[in-house]
C-alpha positions as CSV (number, residue, x, y, z in Angstrom):
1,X,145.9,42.5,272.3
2,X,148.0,44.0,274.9
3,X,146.0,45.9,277.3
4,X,147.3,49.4,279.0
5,X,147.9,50.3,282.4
6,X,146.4,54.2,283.7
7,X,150.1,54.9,284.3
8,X,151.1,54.4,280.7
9,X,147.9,55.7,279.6
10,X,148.9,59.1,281.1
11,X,152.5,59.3,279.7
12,X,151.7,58.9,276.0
13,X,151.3,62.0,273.6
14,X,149.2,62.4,271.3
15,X,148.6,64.3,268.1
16,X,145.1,66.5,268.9
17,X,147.2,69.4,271.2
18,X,149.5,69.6,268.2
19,X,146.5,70.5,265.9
20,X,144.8,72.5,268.2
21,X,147.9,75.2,268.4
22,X,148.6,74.5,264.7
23,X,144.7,75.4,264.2
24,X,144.4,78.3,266.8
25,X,147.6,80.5,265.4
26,X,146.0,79.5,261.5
27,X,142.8,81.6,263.0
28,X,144.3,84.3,264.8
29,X,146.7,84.9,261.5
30,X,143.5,84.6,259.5
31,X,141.7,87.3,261.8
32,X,144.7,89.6,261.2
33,X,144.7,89.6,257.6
34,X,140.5,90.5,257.6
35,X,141.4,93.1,259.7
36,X,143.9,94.4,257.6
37,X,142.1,93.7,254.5
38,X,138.9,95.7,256.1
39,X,141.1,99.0,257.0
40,X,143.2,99.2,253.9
41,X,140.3,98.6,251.4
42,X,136.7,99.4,253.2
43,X,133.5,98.9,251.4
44,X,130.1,99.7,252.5
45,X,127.9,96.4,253.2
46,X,125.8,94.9,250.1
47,X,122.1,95.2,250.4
């Protein structure tokens, strides 16, 4: 097994960062569609 130096440690790139944007602009295009779901077809809550 080769082992890894900090310096090489620091330069690699990895795939979580990629996910996390890919995940964040998922939600905020999810929260925009509830919001314009809610406006353009309200309903009283369910009790």
């Amino acid at each position: 097994m080769k082992e890894i130096k900090t310096s090489e440690l620091k330069s690699m790139k990895a795939g979580a960062i990629h996910w996390g944007i890919v995940g964040l602009i998922g939600g905020i295009i999810t929260f925009f569609v509830g919001v314009i779901d809610g406006y353009t077809n309200p309903s009283k809550c369910r009790q």
